[in-house]
NULORO-619255 format. One line per 10 residues: number of its first residue (from 1); their letters; for each residue x, y negated, z negated of N, C-alpha, C. Coordinates in nm, 3 decimals, padded with zeros to 5 digits, m for minus. Each point is the difference from the previous one (the first is absolute). Layout:
! residues N
NUM	a	X:Y:Z:X:Y:Z:X:Y:Z; ...;
***
This chain:
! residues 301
1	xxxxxxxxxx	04.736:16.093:03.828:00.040:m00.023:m00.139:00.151:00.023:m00.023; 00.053:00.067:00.075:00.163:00.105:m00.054:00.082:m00.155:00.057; m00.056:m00.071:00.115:00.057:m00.137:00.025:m00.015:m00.132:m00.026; m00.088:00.020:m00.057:m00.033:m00.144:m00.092:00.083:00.030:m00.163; 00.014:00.119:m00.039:00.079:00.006:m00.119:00.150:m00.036:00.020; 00.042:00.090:00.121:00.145:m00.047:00.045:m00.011:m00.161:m00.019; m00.079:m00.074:00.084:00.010:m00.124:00.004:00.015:m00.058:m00.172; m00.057:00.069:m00.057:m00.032:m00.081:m00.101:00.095:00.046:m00.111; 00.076:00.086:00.004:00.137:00.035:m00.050:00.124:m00.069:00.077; m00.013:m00.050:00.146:00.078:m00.072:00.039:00.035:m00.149:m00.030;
11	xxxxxxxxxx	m00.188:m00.088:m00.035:00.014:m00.125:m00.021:00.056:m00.018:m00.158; 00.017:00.110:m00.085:00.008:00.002:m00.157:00.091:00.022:m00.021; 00.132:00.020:00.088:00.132:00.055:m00.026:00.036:m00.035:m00.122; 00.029:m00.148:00.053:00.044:m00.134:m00.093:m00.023:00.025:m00.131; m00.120:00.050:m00.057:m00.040:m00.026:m00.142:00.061:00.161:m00.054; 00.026:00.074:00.068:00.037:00.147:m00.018:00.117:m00.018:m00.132; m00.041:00.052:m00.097:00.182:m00.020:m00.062:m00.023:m00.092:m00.105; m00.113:m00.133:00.041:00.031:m00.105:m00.102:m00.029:m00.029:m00.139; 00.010:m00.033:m00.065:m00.088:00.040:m00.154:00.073:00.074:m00.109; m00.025:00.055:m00.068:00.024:00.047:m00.131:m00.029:00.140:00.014;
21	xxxxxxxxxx	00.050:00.102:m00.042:m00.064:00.136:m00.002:m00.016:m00.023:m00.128; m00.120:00.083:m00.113:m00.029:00.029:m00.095:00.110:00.037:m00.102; 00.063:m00.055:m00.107:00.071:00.017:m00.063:m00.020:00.062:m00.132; m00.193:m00.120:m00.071:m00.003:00.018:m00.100:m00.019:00.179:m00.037; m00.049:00.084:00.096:00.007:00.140:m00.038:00.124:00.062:00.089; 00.088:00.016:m00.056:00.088:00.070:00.045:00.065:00.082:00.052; m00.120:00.111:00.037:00.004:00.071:00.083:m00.027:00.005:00.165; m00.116:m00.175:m00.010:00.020:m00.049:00.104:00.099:m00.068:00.066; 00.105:m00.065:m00.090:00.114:m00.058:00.093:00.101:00.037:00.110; 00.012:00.146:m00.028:00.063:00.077:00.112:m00.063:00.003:00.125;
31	xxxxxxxxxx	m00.089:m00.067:00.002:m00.141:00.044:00.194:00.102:m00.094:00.040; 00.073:00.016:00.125:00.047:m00.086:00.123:m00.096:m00.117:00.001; 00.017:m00.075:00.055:m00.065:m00.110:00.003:m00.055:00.012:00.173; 00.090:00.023:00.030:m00.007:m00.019:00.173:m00.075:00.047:00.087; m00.127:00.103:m00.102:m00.100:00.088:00.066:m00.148:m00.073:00.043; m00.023:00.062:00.095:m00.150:m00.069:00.006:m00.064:00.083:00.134; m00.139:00.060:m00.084:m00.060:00.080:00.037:m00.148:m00.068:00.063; m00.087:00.035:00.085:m00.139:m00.018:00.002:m00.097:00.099:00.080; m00.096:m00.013:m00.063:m00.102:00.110:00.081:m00.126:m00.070:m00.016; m00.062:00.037:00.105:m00.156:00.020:m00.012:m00.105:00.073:00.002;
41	xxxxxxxxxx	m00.116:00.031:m00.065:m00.067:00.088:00.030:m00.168:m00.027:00.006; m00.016:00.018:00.130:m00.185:m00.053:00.060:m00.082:00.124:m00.084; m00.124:m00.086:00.035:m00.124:00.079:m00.053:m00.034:00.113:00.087; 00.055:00.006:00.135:m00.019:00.110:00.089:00.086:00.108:m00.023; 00.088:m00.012:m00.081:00.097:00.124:m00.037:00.144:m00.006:00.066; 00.054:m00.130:00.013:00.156:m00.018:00.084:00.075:m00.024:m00.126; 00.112:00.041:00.009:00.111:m00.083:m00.075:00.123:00.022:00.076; 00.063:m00.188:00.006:00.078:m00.006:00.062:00.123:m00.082:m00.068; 00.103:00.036:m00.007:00.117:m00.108:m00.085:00.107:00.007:00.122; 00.090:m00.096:m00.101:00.155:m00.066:00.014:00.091:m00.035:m00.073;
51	xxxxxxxxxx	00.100:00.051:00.008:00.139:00.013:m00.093:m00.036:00.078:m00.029; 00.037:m00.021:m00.168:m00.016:00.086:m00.106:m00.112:00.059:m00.075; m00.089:00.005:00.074:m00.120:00.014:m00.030:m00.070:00.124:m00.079; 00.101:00.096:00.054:00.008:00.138:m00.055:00.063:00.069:m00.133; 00.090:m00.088:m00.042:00.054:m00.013:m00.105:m00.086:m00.019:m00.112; 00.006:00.023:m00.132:m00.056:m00.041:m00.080:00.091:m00.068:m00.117; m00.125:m00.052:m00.055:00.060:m00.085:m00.103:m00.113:m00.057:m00.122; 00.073:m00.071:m00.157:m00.063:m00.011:m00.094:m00.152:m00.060:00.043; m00.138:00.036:m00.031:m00.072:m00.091:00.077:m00.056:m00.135:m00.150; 00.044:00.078:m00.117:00.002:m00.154:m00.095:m00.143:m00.009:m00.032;
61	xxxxxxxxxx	m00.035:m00.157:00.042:m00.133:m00.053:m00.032:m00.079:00.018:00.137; 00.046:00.028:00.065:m00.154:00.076:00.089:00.001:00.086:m00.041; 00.027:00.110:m00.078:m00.133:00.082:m00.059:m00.104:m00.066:m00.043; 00.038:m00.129:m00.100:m00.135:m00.062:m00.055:m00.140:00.047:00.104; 00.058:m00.031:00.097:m00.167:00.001:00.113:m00.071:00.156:00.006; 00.115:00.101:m00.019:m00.067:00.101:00.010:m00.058:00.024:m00.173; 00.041:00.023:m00.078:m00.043:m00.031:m00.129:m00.084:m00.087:m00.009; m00.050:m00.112:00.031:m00.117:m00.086:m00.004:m00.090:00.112:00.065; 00.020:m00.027:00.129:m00.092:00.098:00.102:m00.062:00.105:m00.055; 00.039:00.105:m00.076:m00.052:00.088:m00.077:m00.066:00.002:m00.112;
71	xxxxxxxxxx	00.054:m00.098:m00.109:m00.094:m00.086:m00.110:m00.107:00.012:00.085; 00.004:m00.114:00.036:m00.116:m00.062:00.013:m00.115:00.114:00.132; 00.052:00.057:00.044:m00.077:00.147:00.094:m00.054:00.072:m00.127; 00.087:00.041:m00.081:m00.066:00.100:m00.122:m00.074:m00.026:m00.110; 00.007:m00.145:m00.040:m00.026:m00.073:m00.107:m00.105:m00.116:00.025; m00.012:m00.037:00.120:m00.094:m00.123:00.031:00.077:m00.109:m00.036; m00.096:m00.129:00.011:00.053:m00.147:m00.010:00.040:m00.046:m00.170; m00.006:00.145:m00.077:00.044:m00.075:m00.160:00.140:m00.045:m00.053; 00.068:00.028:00.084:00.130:m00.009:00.025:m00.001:m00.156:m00.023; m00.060:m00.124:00.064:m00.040:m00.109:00.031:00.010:m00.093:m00.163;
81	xxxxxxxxxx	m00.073:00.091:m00.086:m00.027:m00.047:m00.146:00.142:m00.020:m00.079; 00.108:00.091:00.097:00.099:m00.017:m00.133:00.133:m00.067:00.083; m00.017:m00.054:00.156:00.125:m00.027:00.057:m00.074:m00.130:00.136; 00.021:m00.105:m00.028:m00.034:m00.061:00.140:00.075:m00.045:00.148; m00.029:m00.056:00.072:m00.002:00.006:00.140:00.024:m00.124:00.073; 00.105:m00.056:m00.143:00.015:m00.135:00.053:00.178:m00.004:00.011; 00.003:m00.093:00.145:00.162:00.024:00.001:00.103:m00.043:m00.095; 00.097:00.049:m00.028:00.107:m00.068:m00.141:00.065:m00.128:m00.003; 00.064:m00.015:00.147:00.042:m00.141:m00.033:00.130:00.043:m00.062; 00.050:00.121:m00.043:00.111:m00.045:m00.131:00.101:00.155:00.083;
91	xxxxxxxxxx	00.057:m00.005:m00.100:00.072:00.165:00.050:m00.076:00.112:m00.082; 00.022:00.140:00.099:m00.047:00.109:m00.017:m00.007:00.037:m00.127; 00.120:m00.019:m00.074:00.035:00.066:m00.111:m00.044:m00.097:m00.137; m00.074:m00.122:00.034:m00.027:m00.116:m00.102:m00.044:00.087:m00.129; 00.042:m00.040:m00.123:m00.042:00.027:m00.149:m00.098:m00.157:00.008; 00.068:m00.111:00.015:m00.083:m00.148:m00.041:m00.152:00.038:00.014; m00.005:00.049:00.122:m00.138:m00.024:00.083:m00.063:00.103:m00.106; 00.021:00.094:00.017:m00.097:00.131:m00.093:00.024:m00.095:m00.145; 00.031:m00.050:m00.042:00.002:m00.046:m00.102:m00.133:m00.130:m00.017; m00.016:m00.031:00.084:m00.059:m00.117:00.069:m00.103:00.053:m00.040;
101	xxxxxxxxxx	m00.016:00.046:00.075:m00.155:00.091:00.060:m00.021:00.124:m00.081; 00.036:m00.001:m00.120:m00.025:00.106:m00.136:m00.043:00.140:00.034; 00.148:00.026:00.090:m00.006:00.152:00.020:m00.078:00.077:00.139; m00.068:m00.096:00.036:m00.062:00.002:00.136:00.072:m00.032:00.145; 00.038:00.088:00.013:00.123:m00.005:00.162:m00.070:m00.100:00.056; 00.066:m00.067:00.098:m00.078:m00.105:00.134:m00.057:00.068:00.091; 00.083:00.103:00.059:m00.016:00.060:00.075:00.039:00.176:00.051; m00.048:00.140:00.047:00.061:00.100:00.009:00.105:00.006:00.068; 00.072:m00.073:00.041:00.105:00.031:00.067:00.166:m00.061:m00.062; m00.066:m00.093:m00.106:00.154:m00.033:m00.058:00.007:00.118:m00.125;
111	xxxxxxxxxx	00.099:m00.001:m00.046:00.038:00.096:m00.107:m00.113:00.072:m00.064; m00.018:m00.146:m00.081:m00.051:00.047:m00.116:m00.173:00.027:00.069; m00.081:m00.025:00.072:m00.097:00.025:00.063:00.038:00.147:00.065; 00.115:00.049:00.055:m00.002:00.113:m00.008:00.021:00.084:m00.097; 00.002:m00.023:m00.080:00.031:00.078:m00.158:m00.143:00.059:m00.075; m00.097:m00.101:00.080:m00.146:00.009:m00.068:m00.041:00.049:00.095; 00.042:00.011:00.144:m00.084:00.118:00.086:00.012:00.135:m00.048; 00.169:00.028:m00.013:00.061:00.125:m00.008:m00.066:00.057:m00.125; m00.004:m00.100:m00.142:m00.069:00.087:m00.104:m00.146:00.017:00.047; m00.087:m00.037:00.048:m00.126:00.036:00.066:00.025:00.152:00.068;
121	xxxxxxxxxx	00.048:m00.043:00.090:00.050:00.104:00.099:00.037:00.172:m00.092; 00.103:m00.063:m00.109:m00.009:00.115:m00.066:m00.119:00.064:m00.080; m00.051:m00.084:m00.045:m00.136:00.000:m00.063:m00.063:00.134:00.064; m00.030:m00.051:00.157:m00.134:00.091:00.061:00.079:00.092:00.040; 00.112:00.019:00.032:00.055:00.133:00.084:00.111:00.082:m00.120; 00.030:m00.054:m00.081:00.088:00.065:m00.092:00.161:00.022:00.028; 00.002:m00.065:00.156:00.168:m00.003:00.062:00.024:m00.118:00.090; m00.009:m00.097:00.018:00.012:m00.149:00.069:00.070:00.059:00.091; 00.077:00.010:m00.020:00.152:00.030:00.109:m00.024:00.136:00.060; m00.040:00.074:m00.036:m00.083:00.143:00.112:m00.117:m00.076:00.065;
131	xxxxxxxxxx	m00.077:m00.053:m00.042:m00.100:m00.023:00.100:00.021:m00.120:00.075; 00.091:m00.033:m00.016:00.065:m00.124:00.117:00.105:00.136:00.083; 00.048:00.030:m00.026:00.081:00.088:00.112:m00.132:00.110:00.043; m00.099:00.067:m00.042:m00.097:00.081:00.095:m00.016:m00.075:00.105; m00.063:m00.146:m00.040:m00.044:m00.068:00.086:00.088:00.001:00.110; 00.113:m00.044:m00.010:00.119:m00.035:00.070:00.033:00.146:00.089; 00.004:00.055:m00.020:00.023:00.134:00.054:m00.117:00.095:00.072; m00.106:m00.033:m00.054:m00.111:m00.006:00.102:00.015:m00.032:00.117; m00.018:m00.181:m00.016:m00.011:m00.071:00.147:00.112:00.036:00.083; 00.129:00.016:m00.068:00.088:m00.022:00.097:00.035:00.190:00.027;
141	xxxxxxxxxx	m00.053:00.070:m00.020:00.043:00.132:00.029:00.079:00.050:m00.074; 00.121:m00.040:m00.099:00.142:00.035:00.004:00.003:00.045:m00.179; m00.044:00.100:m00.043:00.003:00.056:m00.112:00.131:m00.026:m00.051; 00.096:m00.019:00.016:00.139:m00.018:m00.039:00.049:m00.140:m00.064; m00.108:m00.112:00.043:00.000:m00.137:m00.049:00.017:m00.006:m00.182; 00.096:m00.029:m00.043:00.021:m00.030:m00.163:00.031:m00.117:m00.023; 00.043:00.021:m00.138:00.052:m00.138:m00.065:00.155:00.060:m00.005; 00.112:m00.112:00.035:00.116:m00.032:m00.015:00.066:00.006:m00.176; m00.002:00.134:m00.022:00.038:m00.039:m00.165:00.100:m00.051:m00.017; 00.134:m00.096:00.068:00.077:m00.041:m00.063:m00.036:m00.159:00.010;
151	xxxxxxxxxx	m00.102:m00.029:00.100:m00.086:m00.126:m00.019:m00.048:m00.046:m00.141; m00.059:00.116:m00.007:m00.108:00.037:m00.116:00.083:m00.021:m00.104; 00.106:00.078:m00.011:00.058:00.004:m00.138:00.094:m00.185:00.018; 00.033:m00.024:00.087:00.012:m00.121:00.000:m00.066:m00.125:m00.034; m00.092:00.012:00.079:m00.095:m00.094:m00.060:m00.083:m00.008:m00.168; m00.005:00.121:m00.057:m00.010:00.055:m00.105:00.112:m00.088:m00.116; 00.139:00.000:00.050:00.092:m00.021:m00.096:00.037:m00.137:m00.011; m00.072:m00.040:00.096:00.020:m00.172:00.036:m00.174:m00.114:m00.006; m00.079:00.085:m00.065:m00.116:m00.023:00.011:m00.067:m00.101:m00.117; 00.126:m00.055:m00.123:m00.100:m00.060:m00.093:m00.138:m00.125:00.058;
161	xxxxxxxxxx	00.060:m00.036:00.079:m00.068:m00.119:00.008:m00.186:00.044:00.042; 00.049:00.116:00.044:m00.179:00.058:00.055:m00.046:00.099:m00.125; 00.087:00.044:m00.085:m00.056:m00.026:m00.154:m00.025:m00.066:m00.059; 00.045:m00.077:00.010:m00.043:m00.152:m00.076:m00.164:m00.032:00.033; m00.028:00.004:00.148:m00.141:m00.020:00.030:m00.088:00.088:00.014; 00.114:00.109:m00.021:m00.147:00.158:m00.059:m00.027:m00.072:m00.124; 00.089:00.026:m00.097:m00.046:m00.023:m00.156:m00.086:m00.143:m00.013; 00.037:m00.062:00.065:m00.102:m00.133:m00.004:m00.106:00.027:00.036; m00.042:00.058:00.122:m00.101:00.026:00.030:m00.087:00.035:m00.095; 00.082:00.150:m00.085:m00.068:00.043:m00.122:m00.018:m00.026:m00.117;
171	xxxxxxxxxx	00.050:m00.076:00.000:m00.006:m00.119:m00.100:m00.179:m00.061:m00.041; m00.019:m00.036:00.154:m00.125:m00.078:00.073:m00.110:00.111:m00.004; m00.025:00.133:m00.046:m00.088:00.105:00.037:00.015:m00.014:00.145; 00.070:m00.030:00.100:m00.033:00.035:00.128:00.054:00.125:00.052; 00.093:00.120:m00.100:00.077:00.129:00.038:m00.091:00.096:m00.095; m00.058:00.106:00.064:m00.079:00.085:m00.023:00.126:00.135:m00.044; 00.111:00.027:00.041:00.114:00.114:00.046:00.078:m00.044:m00.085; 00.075:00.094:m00.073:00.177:m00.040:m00.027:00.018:m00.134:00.085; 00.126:m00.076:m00.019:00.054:m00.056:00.097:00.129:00.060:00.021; 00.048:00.103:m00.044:00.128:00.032:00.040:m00.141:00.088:00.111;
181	xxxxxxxxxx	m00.061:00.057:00.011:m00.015:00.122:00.049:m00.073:m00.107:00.135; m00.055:m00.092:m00.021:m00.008:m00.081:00.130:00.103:m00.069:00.080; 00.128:00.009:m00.100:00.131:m00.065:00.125:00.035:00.109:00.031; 00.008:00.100:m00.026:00.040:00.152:00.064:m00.043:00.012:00.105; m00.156:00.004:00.007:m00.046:m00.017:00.150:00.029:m00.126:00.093; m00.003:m00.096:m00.094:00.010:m00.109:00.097:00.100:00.009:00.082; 00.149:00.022:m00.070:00.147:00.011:00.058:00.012:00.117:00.098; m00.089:00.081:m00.013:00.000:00.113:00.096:m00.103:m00.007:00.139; m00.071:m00.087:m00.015:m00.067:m00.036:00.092:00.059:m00.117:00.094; 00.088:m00.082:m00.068:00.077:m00.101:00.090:00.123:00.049:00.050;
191	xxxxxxxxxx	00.038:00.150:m00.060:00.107:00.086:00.050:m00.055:00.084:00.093; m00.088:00.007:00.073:m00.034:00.112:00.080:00.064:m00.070:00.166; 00.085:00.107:00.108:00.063:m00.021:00.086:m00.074:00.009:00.109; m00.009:m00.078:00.087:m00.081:00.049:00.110:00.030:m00.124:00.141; 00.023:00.054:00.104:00.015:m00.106:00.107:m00.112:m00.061:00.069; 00.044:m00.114:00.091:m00.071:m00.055:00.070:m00.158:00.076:00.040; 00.046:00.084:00.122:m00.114:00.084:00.001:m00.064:00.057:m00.062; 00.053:00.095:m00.111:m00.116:00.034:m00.080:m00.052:m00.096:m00.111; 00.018:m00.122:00.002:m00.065:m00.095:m00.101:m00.116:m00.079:00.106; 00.012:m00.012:00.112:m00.096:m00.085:00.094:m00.102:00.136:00.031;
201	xxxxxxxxxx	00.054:00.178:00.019:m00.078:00.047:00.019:m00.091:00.053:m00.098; 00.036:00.001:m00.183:m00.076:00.010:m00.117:m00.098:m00.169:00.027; 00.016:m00.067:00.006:m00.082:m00.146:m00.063:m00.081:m00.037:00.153; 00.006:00.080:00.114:m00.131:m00.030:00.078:m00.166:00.034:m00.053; m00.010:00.022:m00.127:m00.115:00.037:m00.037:m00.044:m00.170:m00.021; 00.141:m00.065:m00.028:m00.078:m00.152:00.038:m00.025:m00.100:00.077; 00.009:00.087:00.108:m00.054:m00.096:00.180:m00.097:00.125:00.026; m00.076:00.074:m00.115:m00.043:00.091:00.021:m00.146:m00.050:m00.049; 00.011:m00.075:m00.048:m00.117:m00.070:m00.135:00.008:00.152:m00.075; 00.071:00.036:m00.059:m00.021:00.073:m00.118:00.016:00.193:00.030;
211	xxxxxxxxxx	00.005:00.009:00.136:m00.003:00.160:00.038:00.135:00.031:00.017; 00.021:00.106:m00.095:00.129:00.086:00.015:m00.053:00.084:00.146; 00.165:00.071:00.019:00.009:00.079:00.141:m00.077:00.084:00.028; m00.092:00.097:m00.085:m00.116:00.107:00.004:m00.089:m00.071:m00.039; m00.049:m00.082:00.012:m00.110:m00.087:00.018:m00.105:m00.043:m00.122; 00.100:00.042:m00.121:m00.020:00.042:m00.123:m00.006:m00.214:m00.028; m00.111:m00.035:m00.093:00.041:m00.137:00.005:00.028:m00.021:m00.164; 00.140:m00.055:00.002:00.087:m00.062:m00.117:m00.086:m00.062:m00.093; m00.030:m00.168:00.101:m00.023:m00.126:m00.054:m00.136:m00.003:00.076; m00.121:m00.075:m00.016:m00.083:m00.063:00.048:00.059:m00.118:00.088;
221	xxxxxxxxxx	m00.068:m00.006:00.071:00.010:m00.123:00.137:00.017:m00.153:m00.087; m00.047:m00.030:m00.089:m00.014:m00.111:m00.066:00.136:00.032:m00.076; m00.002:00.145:m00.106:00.141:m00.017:m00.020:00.163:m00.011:00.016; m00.019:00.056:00.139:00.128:m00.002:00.113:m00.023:m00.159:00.012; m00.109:m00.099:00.035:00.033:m00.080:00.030:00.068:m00.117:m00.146; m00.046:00.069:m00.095:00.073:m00.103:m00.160:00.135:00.030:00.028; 00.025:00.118:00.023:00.163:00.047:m00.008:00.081:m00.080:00.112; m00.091:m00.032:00.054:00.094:m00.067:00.147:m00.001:m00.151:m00.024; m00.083:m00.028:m00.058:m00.033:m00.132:m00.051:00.133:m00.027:m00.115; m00.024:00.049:m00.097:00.124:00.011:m00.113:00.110:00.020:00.042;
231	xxxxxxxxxx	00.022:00.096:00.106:00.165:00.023:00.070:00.044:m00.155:00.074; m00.087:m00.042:00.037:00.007:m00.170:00.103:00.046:m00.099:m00.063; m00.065:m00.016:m00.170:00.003:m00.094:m00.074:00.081:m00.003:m00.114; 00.054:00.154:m00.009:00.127:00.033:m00.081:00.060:00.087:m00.021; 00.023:00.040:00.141:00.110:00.135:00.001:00.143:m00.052:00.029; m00.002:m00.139:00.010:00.174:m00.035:00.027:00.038:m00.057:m00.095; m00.033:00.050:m00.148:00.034:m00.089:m00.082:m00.017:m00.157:m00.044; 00.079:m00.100:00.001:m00.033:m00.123:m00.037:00.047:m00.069:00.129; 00.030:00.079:00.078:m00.029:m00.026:00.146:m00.099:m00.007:00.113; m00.099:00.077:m00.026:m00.139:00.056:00.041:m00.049:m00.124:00.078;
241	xxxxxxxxxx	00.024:m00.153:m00.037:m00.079:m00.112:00.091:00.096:00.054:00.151; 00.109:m00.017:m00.056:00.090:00.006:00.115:m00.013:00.107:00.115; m00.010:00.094:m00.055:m00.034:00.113:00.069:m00.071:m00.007:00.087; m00.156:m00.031:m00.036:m00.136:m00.040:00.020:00.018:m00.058:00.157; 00.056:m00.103:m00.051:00.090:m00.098:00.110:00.045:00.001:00.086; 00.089:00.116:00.012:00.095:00.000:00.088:m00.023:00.179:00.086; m00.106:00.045:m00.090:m00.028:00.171:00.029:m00.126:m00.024:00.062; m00.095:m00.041:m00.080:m00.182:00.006:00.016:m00.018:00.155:m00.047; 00.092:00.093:m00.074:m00.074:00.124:00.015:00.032:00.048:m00.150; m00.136:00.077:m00.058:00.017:00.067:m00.119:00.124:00.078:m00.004;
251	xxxxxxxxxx	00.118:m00.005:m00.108:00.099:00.053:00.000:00.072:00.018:m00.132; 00.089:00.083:m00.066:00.026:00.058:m00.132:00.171:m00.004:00.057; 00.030:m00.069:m00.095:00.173:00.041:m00.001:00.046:00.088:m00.102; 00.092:00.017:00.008:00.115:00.055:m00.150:00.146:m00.058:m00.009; 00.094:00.033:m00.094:00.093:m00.056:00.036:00.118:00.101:00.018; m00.081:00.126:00.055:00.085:00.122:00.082:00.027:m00.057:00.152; m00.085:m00.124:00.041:00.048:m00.043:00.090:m00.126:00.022:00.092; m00.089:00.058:m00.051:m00.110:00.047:00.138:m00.102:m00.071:m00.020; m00.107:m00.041:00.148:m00.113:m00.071:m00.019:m00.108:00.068:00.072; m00.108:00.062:m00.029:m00.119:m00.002:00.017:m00.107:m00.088:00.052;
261	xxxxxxxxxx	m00.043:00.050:00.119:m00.139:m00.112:00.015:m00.093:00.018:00.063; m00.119:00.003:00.024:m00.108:00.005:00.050:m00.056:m00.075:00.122; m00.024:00.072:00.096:m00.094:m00.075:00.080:m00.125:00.100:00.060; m00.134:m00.095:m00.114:m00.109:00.092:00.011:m00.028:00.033:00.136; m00.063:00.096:00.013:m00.050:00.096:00.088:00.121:00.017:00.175; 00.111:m00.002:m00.064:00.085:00.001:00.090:00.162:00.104:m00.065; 00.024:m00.038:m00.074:00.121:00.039:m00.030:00.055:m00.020:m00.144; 00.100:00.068:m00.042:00.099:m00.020:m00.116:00.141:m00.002:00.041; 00.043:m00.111:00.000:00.176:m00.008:00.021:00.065:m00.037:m00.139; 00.093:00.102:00.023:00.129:00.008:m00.121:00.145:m00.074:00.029;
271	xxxxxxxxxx	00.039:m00.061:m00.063:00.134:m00.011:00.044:00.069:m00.053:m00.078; 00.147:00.070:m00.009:00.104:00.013:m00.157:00.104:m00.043:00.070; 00.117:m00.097:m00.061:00.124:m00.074:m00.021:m00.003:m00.023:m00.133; 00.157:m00.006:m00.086:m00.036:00.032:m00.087:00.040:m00.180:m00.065; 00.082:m00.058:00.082:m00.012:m00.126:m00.060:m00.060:m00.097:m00.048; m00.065:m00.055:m00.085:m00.111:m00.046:m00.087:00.041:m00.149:m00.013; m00.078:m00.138:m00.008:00.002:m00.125:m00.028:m00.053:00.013:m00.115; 00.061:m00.100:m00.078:m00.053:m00.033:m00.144:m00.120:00.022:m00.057; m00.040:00.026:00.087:m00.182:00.064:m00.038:m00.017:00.095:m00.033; 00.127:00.119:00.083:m00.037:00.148:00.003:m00.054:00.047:00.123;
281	xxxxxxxxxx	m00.022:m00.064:00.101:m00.025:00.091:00.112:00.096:m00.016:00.120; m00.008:00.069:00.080:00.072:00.062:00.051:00.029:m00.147:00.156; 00.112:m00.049:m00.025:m00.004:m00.102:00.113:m00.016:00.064:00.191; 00.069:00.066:m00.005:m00.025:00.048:00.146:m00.127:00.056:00.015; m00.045:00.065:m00.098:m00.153:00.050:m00.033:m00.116:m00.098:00.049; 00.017:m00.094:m00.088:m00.099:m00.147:00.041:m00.020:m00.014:00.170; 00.154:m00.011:00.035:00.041:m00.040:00.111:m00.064:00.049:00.125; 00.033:00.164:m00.042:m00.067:00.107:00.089:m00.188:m00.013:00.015; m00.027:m00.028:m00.108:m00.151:00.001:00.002:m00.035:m00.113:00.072; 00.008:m00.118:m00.093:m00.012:m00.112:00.080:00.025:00.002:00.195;
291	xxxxxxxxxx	00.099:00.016:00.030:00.040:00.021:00.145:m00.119:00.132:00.060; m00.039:00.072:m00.081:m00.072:00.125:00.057:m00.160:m00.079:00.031; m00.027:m00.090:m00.124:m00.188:m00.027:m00.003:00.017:m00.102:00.132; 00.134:m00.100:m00.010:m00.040:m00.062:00.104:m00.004:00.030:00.156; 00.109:00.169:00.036:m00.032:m00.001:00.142:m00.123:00.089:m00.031; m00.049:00.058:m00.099:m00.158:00.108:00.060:m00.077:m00.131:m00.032; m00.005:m00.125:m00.039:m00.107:m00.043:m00.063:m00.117:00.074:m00.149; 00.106:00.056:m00.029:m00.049:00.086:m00.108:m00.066:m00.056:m00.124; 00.018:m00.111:00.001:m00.003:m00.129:m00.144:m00.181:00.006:m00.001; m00.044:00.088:m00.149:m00.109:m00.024:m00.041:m00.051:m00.161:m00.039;
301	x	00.080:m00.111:00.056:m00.053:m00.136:00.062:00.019:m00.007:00.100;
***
């Protein structure tokens, strides 16, 4: 494995660097561009990276997955009634679409579909953003894992537009919470820092069908497999065919630059550059994965 990653940080040079770093939050524009990290971590208990792998960084909208993951572990499939599971087609941050679709997200992983997890989320646990970092700090060992408050307060001060689709939401009866008190968590949950490795070694509970590291089980087997299903069909944004395409593997971006992905009953590979294509994900990111499914044959096709 430690040489097939080399390889696969070698064939990706090229894309290293290219893209956009995150501007619209401002605290992200300062990340170098030029970084690029990857790791993996098997169901037998290995983890292995390259580059920067050790480093950490904003992880954004992959939290969504761990925040879904827990909904729906603590709460069951009702989650389903107020947010669906169909891909967007549009950008993350769309008002049109929620407008469209009268307050009803498309899907949990663009904005406003995470806005209606997180108030759930707060609902049953009373802290969204603590029980996404237990979790997080569980699997991966490292009690010290937080949220980035100048992320936080960043994203916070630059955030109307994901007010806009809280209050819409609530508009629609679909917000049970404040909505200030649901972008609080939300922004703090897409601010939480964490690298390569410990994000592939928290989210093996989903090449796990559903079992955290003490054998404690999260999700049901059926529900690890929705989450992996939903990560396939729209975790890259309004990119997700493409992905599909060119990855074959359930996977969650952000536009901290890092990508997430699954390969059931085998592994979770992470891997962060922070340069982003018009979509928002991470171009050397793609690159890396793609180049990775095709030498393991990893492609759930």
């Amino acid at each position: 494995m430690p040489e097939l990653l080399e390889q696969v940080r070698a064939d990706v040079a090229g894309r290293v660097g290219a893209g956009k770093v995150a501007d619209y939050i401002p605290a992200l524009a300062s990340v170098p561009g030029d970084r690029f990290g990857m790791a993996v971590a098997t169901v037998d208990g290995r983890l292995h990276g390259v580059g920067d792998w050790r480093e950490r960084f904003s992880i954004q909208s992959i939290s969504k997955v761990f925040g879904l993951a827990l909904t729906l572990g603590l709460d069951g499939d009702l989650l389903w009634q107020r947010v669906g599971r169909e891909p967007s087609g549009g950008p993350f941050n769309s008002l049109v679409q929620l407008e469209h679709e009268k307050g009803v997200p498309r899907n949990p992983f663009i904005n406003a579909g995470a806005l209606v997890v997180t108030d759930r989320l707060l609902s049953v646990t009373g802290d969204a953003t603590g029980a996404v970092l237990e979790l997080l700090r569980g699997e991966t060992g490292e009690p010290g894992l937080g949220v980035d408050s100048l992320v936080a307060e960043s994203e916070a001060a630059h955030g109307d537009l994901n007010a806009a689709l809280g209050y819409f939401i609530s508009a629609h009866g679909n917000m049970d919470n404040p909505v200030r008190s649901v972008l609080a968590h939300y922004f703090r949950q897409c601010a939480i820092s964490m690298s390569c490795g410990e994000l592939a070694w928290a989210a093996l509970f989903l090449a796990r069908h559903g079992s955290l590291h003490d054998g404690r089980r999260l999700l049901s087997e059926v529900q690890a497999k929705r989450v992996n299903a939903v990560m396939l069909t729209c975790g890259a944004y309004d990119a997700a065919g493409e992905f599909a395409y060119r990855v074959g593997l359930p996977g969650k971006s952000g536009v901290g630059g890092g990508i997430l992905a699954v390969v059931p009953r085998l592994c979770t590979v992470c891997v962060w550059s922070p340069g982003l294509d018009e979509q928002g994900n991470s171009i050397a990111g793609v690159a890396a994965l793609e180049r990775f499914a095709d030498l393991t044959g990893s492609s759930v096709f």
